[in-house]
N, C-alpha and C positions, 0 to 999 in steps of 0.2 A: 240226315241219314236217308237213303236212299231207299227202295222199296228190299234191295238183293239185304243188303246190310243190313237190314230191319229183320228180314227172314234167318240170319246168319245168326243173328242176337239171341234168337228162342233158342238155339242149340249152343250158346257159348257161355263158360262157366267161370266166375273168379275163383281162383286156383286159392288166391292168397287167402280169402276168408274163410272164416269161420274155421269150426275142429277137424281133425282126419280122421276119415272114415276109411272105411272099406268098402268095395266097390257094389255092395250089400245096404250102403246105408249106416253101419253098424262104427261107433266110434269108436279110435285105437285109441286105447291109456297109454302105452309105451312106445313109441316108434322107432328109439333106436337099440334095441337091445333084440335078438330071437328069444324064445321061449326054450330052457336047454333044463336037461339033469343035474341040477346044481350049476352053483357060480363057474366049476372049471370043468360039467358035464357035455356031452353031448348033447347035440340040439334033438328036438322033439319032431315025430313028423305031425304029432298032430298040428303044429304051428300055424293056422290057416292063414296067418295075415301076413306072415313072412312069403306062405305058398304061391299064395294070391300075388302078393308083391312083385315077387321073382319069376314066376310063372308070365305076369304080362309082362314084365321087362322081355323074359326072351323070346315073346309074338311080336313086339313091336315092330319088327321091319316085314312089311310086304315088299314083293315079288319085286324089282326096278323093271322098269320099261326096256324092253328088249332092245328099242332104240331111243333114242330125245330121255337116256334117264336121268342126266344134270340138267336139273332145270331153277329157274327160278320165277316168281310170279308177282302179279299186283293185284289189284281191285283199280275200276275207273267208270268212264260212263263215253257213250258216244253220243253225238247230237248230229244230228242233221241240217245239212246247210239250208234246202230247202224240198220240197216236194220232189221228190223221184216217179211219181206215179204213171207218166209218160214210158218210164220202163221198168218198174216194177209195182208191185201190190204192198210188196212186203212194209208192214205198217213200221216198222220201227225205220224206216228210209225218208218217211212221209212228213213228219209233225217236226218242225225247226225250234219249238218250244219243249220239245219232248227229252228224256236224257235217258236213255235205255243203259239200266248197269250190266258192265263188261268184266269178267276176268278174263287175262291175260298169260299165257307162259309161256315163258323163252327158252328156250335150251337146242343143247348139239347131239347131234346124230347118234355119233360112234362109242361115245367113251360113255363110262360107268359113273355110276353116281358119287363116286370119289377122284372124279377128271378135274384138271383145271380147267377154266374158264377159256383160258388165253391159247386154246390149241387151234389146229386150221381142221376148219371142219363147216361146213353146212349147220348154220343154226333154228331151230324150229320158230317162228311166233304163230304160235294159237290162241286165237279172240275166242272166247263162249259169250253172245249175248243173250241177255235173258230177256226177251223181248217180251211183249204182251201177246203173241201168240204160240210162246214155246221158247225154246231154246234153241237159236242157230248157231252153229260153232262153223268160223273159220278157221281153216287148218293150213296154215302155208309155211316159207320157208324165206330165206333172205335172199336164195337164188329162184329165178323165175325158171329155173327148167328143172328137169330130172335127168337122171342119170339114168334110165332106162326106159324101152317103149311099153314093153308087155310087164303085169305085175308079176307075171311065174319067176321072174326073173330077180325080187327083191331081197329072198332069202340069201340068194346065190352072192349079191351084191355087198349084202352087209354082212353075210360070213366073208368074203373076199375081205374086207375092208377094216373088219373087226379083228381084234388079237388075231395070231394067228394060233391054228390049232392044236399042234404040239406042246409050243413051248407057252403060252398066252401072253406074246411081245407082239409087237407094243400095243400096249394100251393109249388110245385114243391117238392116235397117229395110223394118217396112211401112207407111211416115208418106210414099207415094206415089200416084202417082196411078193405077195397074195393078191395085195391091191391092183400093185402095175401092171401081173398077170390077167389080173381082170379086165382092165380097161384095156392093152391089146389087144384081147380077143374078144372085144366087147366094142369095137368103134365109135357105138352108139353114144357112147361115154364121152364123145371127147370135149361139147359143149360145155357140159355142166362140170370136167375136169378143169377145164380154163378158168371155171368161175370161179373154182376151192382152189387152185394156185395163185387166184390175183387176189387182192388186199380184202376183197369181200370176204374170204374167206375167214380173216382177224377182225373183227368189228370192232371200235374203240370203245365202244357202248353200244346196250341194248336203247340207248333213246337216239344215238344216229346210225342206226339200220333198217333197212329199208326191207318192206315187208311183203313177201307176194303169195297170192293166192296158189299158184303150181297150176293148178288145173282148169279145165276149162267149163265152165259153170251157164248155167242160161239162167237169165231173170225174164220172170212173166208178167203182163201187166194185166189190170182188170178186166181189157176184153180180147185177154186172149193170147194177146201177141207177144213170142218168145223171142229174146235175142241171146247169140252165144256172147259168152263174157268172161274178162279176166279182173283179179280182182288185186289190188293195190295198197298199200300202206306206207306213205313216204311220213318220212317226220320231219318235224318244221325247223330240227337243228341244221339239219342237210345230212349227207349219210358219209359217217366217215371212219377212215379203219386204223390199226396200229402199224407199225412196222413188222417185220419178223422180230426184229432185235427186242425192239421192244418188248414183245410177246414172249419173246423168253426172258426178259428179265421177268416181266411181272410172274410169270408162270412158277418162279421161284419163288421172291416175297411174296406175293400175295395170289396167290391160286384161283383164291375168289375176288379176282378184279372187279370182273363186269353184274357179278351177283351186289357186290355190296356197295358200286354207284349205283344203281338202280335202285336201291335202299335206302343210300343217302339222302339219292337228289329229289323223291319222294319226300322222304321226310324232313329234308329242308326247306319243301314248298316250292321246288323248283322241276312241277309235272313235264314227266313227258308226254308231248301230245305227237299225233300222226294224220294226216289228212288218207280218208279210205276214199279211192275212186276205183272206178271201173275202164275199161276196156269194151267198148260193144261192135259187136260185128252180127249184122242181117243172117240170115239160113243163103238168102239170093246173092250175097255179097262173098258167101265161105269161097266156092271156088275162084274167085279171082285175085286171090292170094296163094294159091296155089303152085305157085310160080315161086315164092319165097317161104311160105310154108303153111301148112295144115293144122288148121285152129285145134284139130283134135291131139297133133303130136308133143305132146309131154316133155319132147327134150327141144322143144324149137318155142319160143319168144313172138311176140308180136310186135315189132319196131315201132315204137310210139310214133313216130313222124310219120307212121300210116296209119295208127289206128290210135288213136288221140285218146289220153286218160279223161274221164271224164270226173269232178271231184264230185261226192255224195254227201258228206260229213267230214267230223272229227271225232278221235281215239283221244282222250285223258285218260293217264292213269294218275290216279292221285292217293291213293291209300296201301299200303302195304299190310299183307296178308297177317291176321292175330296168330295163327300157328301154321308154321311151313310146313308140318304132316296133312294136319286133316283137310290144309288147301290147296296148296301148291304140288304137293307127291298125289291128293287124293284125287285131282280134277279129273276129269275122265274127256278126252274131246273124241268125236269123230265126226266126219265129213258128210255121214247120210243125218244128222241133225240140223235138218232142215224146216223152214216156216214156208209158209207160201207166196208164194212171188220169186222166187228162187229155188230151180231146178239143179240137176244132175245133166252132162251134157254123156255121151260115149264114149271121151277120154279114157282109154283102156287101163292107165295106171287109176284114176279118182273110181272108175268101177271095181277096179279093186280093190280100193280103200275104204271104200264103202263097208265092205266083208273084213276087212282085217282090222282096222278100230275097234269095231265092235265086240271081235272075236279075241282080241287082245286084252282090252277091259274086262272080261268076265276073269279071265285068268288072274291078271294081279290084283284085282281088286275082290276075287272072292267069291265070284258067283253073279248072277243076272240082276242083282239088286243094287247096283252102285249109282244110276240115276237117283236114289232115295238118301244118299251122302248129303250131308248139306250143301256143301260148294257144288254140284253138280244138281240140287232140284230147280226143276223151273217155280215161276216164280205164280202161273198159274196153279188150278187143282186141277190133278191128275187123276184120269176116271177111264178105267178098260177092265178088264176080266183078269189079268196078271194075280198070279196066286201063286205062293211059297216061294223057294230057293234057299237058301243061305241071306244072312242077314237083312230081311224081309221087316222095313219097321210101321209101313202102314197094316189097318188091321181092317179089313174088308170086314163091313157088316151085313148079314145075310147068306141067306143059301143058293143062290145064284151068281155062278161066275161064267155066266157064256151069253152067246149070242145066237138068233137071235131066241126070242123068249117071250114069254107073255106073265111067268110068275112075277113080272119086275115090272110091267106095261114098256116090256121092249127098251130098258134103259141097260147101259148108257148108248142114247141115238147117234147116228152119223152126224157129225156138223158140218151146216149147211156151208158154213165159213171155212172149212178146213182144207187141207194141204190136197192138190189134184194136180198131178204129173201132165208136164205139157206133151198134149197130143202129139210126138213126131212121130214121121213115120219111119218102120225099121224094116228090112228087109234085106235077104240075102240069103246063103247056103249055109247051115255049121260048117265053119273051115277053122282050124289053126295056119292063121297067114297076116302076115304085115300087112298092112296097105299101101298099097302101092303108092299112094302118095305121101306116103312116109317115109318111101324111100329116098336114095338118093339127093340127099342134103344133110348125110354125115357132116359133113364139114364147113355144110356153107354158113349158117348161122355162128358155128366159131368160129370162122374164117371173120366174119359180122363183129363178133365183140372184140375181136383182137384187132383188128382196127380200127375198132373204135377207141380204146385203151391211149392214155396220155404216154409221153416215154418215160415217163417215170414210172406209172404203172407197168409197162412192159417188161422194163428190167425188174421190177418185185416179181412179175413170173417168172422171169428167168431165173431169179434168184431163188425161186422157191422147186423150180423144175429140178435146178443142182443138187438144192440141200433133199430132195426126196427122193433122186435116183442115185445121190451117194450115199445112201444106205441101201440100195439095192445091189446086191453082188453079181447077176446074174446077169454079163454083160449083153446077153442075147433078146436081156429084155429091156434093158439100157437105150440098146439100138434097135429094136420095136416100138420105142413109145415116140423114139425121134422119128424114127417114119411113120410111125399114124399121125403126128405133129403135122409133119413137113407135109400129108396132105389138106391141111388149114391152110398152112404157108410154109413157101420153102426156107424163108429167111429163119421164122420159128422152129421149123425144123431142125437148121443146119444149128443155133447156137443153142438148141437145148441138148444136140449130140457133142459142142467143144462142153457145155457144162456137165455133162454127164461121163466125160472121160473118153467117149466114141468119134471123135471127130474125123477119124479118117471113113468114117461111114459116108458114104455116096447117096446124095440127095441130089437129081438133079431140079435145076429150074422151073421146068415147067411144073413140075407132082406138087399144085397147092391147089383150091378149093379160092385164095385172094380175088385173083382176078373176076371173079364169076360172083364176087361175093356183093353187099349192097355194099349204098354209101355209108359212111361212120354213122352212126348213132351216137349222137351229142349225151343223151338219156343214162347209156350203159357205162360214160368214165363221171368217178369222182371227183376229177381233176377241173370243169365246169368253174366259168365265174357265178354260171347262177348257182349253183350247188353250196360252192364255197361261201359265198355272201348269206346263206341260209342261216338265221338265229342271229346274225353279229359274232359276238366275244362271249353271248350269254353259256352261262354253268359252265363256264371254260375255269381249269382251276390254276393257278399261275403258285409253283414252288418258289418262295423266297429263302433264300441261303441266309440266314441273321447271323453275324459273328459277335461277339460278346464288345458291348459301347458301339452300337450301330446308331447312326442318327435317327432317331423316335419320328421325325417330321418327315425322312424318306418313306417309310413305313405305312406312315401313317395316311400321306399325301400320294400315294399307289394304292393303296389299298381303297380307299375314297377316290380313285379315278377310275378302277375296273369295276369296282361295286355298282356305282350307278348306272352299270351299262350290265349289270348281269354276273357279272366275272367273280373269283374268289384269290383271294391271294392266303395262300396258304403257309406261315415263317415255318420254317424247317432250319431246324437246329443243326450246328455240326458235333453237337454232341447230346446226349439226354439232359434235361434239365433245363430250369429257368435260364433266359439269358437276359442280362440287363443293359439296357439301352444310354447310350452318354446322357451324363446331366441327372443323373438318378431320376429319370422317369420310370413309369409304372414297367415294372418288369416282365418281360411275354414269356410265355409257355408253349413252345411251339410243340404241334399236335404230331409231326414228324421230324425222325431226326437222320444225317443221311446215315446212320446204323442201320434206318429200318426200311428208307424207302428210296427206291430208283430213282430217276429221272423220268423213267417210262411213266410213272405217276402222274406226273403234270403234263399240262399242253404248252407249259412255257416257265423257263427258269429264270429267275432274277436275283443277284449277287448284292449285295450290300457291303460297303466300306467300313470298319470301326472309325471312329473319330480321330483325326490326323493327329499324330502323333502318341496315339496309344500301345501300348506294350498287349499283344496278343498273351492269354494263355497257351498254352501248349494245344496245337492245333493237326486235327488231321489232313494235310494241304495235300499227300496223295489220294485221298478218297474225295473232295471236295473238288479236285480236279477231273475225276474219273465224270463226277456227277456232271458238270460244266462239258464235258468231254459229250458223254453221253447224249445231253441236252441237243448239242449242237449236230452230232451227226444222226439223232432221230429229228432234224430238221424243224427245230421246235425255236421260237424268239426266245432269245438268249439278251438276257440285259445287262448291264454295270452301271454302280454310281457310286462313284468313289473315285481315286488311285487307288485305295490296295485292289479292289476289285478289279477294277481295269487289269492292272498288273497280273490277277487270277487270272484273269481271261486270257490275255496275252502269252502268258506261261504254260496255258495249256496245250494248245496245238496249233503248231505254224502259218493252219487255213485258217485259224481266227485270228491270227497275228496282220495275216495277210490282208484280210477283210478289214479291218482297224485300219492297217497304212494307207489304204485306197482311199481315206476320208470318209466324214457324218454319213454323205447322200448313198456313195456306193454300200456301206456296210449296212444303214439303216433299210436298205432293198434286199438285203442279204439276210435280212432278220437280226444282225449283230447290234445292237444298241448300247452305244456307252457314252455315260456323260459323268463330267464331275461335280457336279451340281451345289457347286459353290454358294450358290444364291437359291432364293425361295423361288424365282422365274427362271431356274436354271431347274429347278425338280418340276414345276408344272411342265418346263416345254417337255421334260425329260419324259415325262409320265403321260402326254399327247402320242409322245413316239413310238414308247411303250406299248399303247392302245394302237396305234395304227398297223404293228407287227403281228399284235394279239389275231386283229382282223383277215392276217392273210390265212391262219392257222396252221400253215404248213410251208416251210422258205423249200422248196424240192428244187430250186435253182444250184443249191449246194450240193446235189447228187448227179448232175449232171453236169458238173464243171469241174467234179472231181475226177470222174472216166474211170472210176473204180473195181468197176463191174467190167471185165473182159468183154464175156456174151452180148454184153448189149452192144458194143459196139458192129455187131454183124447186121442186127433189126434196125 
């Protein structure tokens, strides 16, 4: 138990023991009857424990977070790789033995606390650690930029992007017409646009999403010396996202995807961890990047191959939260909670944020008193002159609440150890104005990611540019967003005006921001062998199709080859219910059946044969095709072992028929795996291949050799 967990304990209560009371203390003799004028009278108002009862029931829900209200959260710990003290103070960075406890919450921007999971939107991760000198909370996002320079401009942004006002459609979708408005006349926009149309925008989990600071922060060290900083959170599975298809299937079954892996794989033992580095750059080194962009500008990136992540520590999380109100809805983060050795830089959106966290939390959480919540106390004693408010639970002793003072010999004193803002120096005129070197590089840093982008990635923007400006009716702004586009790139340009139904709109060649833009940045595509090879096969969960007399040893002998590398093989039923395996072995219970669950579900489908010459029960071979269908065009290893299964596969669609005739080597490259595994060295080699498909994680060879996607053949 931890030291944060120890502290959580004194305020946590078993529910199940003992008698029920009242929230007084007082034990109920009856709990389920009211107190009424006779057996068939009217109820009494005296009734206080029915009052009582009913009364909290309808306080229980506090205010939701104006933005990031779907959320979900953990408990973990960070440690430190080794001494930081070369560039920071901040003690919980310094001790490689030391495990400072973290929570953790993940959530999206736009949508309400009843959104699904699986929509496209900018997701939050916010760290709270409870260090030994206070409470530092990082506050980032999955995208390293913003969507705007100045904060005046955030209301305006997430009214744009949120329902719209009339009618309140759509919820948690920016495939409207308010949004597009916005980012037209908003050019600023178009970076961190690019980032919520490409696959970042769908995460396939909160443990491969990749985690960034936003802002630009300085770390101080002990004598003195500040450096500007970005801050980092990659995870060790590699960072990887869903398809759209995908996204909308799960978004129907299971709404809470990514809330309830993150619970699972917790609670299976299989933590997610994230390596936290930094980014540093000198005060003497800021302007000579100036050229590619200004460490203060919020919507522009620092291209790792110039300013190199440097690694700190590890992020576990490892315990999932005892009640999702009082932890996860109650946490409170902001960005001015800060320790020392870690400043605040000029970033004009993180100075705003500083003001708005703060000024947020009193609202939904009730007043000035929410540091005093348990999930949200540090883990040190808190000593200042703070008196009253709204739910106020420490209880100052004495008649002295100020400073300074001599009834008290001058307590509580300044600490000689505490938090001292690094000396920069500031200077200038009050102006409302941009900085000039903020300007002009609208485009070039999108121009930076979109070339960077695999073409696999390119055509999902494209494909997501389509499906969000055809819900746009208002073709004037159809063909505005393709020319603020086409000044990133003309090519982007011209195929997001054929996707958008505008293509006679006139781009010409030269109106892009490409040419002028840097070299790719290997860092900003998912697409990366080293990304990919990140984790192996590990918590990767592989759907098995079991039909009723399935060979117990294929089962058995897959399941014991993914396992020892991480992996889960999960039987899915084609119907509810036990299903029994040839030869009357022990009969499996599969935990999905395809009634209840996608394809989208797994990272990889695999088919099972019944025992040659068995008579099928009545079987649904249109849904189980779908499922196989599915699998294969979200580019997921798709297996067989068997003939009937073969025969499934074959029957399903003509690209996998195709793939099968080319022979083993061509289709085993294509992720299609079938064998008939005849022999027990026919299921090992079978289940080698298996793994070696598992390893690529994604065959996107089959989405470009299909040429499906129009648009993309322009870029």
């Amino acid at each position: 138990m931890d030291s944060k967990q120890a502290q959580l304990a004194l305020f946590t209560e078993e529910s199940a023991g003992g008698v029920k009371t009242t929230n007084q203390g007082v034990g109920v003799a009856v709990d389920d009857h009211t107190l009424r004028a006779g057996p068939r009278g009217s109820l009494l108002l005296e009734d206080f424990v029915f009052r009582e009862h009913m009364t909290h029931f309808d306080h229980e829900r506090t205010p939701e977070r104006v933005v990031h209200a779907r959320g979900s959260g953990a408990h973990g710990y960070f440690q430190a790789f080794s001494g930081a003290e070369a560039v920071t103070k901040a003690a919980f960075l310094q001790d490689p033995a030391a495990r400072t406890p973290v929570f953790v919450r993940f959530s999206q921007a736009a949508g309400n606390k009843g959104s699904r999971d699986t929509s496209r939107d900018v997701r939050g991760f916010a760290v709270k650690f409870f260090t030994s000198e206070g409470n530092y909370d990082l506050v980032g996002n999955n995208f390293p930029v913003f969507a705007i320079k100045d904060p005046i401009k955030f209301p305006d942004f997430m009214h744009a992007l949120m329902p719209e006002q009339d009618s309140n459609i759509p919820n948690d979708s920016s495939a409207h017409s308010t949004f597009w408005d916005f980012v037209v006349s908003n050019p600023e926009t178009a970076h961190h646009v690019l980032w919520q149309m490409s696959d970042r925008g769908i995460p396939r989990s909160y443990r491969t999403m990749e985690g960034f600071g936003i802002n630009t922060f300085r770390l101080v060290n002990a004598a003195g010396v500040s450096r500007l900083c970005k801050f980092h959170l990659k995870p060790s599975l590699g960072v990887h996202s869903l398809t759209w298809e995908e996204a909308q299937s799960l978004s129907g079954c299971d709404p809470d995807f990514l809330r309830r892996d993150l619970w699972d794989a917790i609670a299976s033992g299989e933590f997610p961890e994230y390596t936290l580095g930094v980014q540093l750059l000198d005060d003497a080194a800021e302007a000579k990047y100036f050229d590619v962009f200004d460490p203060l500008d919020p919507t522009t990136l620092w291209p790792e191959e110039l300013v190199p992540v440097t690694s700190l520590g590890k992020l576990v999380l490892d315990r999932n939260p005892t009640e999702f109100f009082a932890e996860t809805e109650q946490v409170a983060f902001c960005p001015a909670n800060l320790v020392p050795g870690i400043d605040v830089s000029e970033d004009p959106i993180l100075q705003g944020r500083l003001f708005s966290y703060l000024d947020t939390q009193i609202s939904r959480l009730g007043g000035p008193n929410f540091h005093e919540i348990p999930i949200n106390k540090s883990l040190g004693m808190v000593h200042n002159n703070q008196r009253g408010g709204f739910h106020r639970d420490t209880i100052g002793r004495g008649r002295v609440a100020y400073s300074r003072n001599s009834l008290r010999n001058d307590l509580p004193a300044a600490a000689p150890a505490g938090f001292v803002s690094a000396p920069v120096e500031l200077h200038g005129p009050k102006v409302r104005q941009e900085p000039a070197s903020f300007s002009g590089r609208t485009f070039a840093q999108a121009a930076l990611f979109w070339a960077s982008l695999s073409a696999v990635e390119r055509a999902h923007v494209l494909s997501a540019f389509a499906y969000e400006l055809g819900l746009v009716p208002e073709r004037q702004l159809r063909e505005r967003v393709a020319q603020l586009f086409a000044g990133v790139d003309a090519g982007l340009g011209r195929a997001i005006a054929l996707g958008a139904g505008v293509q006679s709109l006139a781009i010409a060649a030269g109106e892009s921001a490409a040419a002028a833009a840097l070299a790719p940045s290997p860092a900003l595509s998912m697409h990366t062998t080293n990304n990919l090879a990140k984790g192996g096969i590990r918590t990767m969960k592989v759907g098995v199709l079991v039909p009723a007399s399935f060979p117990e040893a294929h089962l058995k002998t897959l399941t014991a080859a993914i396992a020892c590398r991480g992996a889960t093989a999960v039987p899915v039923g084609v119907v509810e219910g036990a299903v029994e395996p040839a030869g009357g072995g022990a009969a499996v219970l599969p935990l999905r059946s395809l009634l209840t669950t996608p394809a989208a579900a797994f990272d990889a489908v695999v088919v099972l044969s019944p025992e040659y010459g068995t008579k099928l029960p009545p079987f649904p071979l249109a849904r189980a095709r779908a499922f196989v269908r599915d699998a294969f065009e979200q580019c997921k290893t798709l297996a067989s072992a068997g003939a009937w299964a073969l025969t499934l596969l074959r029957g399903t669609a003509p690209e996998i028929a195709s793939l099968l005739d080319c022979g083993t080597s061509a289709s085993d490259r294509a992720g299609v795996i079938a064998a008939l595994c005849e022999t027990s060295d026919d299921v090992d080699s079978w289940c080698d291949r298996v793994v070696a498909g598992l390893a690529v994680k994604r065959h996107w060879a089959r989405e470009l050799s299909s040429a499906t996607e129009a648009p993309c053949a322009e870029v």
